[in-house]
C-alpha positions as CSV (number, residue, x, y, z in Angstrom):
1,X,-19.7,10.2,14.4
2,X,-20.0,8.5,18.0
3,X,-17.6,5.8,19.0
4,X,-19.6,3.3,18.6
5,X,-20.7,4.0,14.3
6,X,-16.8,4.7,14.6
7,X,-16.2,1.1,15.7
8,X,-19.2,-0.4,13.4
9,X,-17.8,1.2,10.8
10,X,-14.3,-0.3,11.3
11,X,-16.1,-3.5,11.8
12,X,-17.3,-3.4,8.2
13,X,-14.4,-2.4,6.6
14,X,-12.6,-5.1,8.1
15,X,-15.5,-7.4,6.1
16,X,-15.3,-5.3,3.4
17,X,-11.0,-6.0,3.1
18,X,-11.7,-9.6,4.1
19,X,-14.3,-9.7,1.0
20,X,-12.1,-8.2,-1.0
21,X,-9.3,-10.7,-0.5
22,X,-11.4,-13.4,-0.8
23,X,-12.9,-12.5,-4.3
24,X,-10.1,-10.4,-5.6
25,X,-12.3,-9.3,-7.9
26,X,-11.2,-5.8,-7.9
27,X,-15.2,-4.6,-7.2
28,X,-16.0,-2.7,-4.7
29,X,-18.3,-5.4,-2.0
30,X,-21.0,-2.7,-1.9
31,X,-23.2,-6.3,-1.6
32,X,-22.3,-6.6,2.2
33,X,-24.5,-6.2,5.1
34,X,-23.3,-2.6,6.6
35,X,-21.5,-1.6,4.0
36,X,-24.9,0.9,2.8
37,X,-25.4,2.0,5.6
38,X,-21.8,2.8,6.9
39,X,-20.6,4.1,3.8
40,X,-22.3,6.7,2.0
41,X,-21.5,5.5,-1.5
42,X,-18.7,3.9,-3.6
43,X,-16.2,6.8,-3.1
44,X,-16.7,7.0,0.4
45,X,-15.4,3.3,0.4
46,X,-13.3,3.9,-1.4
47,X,-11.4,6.6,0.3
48,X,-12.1,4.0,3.4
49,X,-9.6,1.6,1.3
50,X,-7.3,4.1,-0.1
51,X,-6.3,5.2,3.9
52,X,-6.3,1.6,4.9
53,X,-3.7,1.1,2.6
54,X,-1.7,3.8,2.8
55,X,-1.5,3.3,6.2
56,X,-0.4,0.0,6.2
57,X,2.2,0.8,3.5
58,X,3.9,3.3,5.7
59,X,4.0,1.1,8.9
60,X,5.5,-1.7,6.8
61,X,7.7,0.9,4.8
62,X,9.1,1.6,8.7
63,X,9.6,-2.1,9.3
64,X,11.3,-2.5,6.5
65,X,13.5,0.2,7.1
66,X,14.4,-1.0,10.4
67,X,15.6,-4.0,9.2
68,X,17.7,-3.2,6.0
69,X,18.5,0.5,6.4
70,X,21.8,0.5,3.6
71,X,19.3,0.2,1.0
72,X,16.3,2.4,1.0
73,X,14.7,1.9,-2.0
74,X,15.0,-2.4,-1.6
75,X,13.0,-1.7,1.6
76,X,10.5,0.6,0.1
77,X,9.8,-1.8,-2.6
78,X,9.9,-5.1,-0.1
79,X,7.3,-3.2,1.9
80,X,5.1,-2.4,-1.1
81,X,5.9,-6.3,-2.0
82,X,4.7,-7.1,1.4
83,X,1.5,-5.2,2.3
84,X,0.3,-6.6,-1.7
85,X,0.6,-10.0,-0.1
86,X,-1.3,-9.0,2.8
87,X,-4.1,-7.0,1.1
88,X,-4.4,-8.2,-2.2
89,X,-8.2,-7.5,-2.6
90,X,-7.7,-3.9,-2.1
91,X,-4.6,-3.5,-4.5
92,X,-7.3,-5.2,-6.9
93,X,-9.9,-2.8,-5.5
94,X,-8.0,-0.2,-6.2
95,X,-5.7,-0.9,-9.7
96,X,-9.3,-1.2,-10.7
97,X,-10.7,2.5,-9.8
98,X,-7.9,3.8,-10.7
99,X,-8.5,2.8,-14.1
100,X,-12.1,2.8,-14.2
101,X,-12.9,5.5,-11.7
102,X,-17.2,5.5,-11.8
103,X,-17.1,9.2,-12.3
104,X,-14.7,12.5,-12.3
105,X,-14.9,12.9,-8.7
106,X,-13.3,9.2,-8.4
107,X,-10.5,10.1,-11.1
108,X,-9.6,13.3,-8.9
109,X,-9.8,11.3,-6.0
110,X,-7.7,8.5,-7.0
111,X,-5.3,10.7,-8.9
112,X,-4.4,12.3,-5.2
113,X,-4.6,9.3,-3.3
114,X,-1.8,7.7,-6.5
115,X,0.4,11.3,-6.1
116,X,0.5,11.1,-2.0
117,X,1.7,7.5,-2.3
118,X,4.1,7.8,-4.8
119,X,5.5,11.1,-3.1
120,X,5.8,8.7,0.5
121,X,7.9,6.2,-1.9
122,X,10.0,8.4,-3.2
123,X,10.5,10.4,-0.1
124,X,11.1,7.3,1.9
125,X,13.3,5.7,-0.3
126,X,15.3,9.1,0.1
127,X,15.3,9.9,-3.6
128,X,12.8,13.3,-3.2
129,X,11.8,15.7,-0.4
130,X,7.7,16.2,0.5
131,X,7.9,19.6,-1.7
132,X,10.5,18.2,-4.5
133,X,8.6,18.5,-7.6
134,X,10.0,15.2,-9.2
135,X,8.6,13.3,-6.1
136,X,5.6,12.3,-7.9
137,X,7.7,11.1,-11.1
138,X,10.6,9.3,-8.9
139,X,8.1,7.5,-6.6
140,X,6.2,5.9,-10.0
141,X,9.4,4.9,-11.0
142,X,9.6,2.8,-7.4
143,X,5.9,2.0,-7.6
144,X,7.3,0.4,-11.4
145,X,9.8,-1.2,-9.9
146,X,7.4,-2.9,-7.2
147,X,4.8,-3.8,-9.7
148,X,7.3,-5.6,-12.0
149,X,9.0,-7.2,-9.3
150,X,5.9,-8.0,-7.9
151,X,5.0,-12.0,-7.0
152,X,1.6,-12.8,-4.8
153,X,3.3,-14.6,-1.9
154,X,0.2,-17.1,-2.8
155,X,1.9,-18.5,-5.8
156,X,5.1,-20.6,-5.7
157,X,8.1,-18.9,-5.4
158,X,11.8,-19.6,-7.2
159,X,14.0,-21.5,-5.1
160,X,16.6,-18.9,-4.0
161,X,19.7,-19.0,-1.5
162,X,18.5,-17.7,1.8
163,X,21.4,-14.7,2.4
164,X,23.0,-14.5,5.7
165,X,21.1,-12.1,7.8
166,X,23.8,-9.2,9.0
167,X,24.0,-8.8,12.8
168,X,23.2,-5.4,14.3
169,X,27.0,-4.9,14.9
170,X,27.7,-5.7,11.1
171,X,24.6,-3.0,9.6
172,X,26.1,-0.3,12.6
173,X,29.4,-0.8,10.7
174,X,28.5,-0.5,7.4
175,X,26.1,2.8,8.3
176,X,29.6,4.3,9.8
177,X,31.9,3.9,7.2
178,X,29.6,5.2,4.5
């Protein structure tokens, strides 16, 4: 692939996510210009989502990290919370799939993609190593926790007491005397 079908190719998954955010449908757009041509079929786009996602949830997981380290898990979950808000055609896209994969290929596909994001929960919520074999299990327990705590930034929110936000001094504190 030369740069340049590299870059066309981002170019149309970029329409492709802005698509899917606008219809929320939970279809793959296989309608847009490019998309044929770029992509060699559904599961290739697929995939193409899948990574886009995954990659956004571990920047934000880092983020979030950065900014309430005490509790791991609250920021794994807020950063799951976070990149739904900002991609909410491709959660749709791929909630969907995942239960209505077009073929075996897709289920196999999907069920990996499901495992390596549940194992990055779990692991960066610090409840599992990489080659624990409860990772899996522990990070669909976070991924339940997200989805139930789940509310699309889109739709009005309970009015809540803003907590104080803990200066770096206060968060080095609390890291040394646990």
């Amino acid at each position: 692939m030369t740069s340049t079908s590299f870059h066309n190719r981002g170019e149309i998954l970029r329409r492709v996510i802005d698509a899917a955010d606008s219809r929320r449908d939970g279809r793959l757009p296989m309608d847009l210009d490019g998309v044929a041509e770029k992509f060699d079929d559904e599961l290739d786009l697929l995939s193409a989502l899948q990574l886009r996602w995954h990659t956004r949830l571990a920047g934000r997981i880092e983020q979030q990290l950065a900014d309430q380290p005490m509790d791991l898990e609250a920021a794994v979950v807020a950063a799951w919370h976070g990149v739904a808000d900002a991609m909410p055609g491709v959660r749709a896209i791929l909630d969907h799939y995942r239960a209505e994969p077009l073929d075996a290929e897709m289920a196999l596909v999907m069920t990996k993609a499901v495992n390596k994001e549940r194992i990055l929960l779990a692991v960066m919520a610090g409840h599992a190593g990489v080659a624990d074999e409860l990772a899996v299990q522990v990070g669909q327990r976070i991924e339940e926790r997200a989805r139930a705590t789940y509310r699309r930034a889109d739709l009005p929110a309970v009015p809540s007491v803003p907590l104080p936000r803990a200066s770096l001094i206060d968060r080095l504190r609390a890291a040394l005397a646990a």
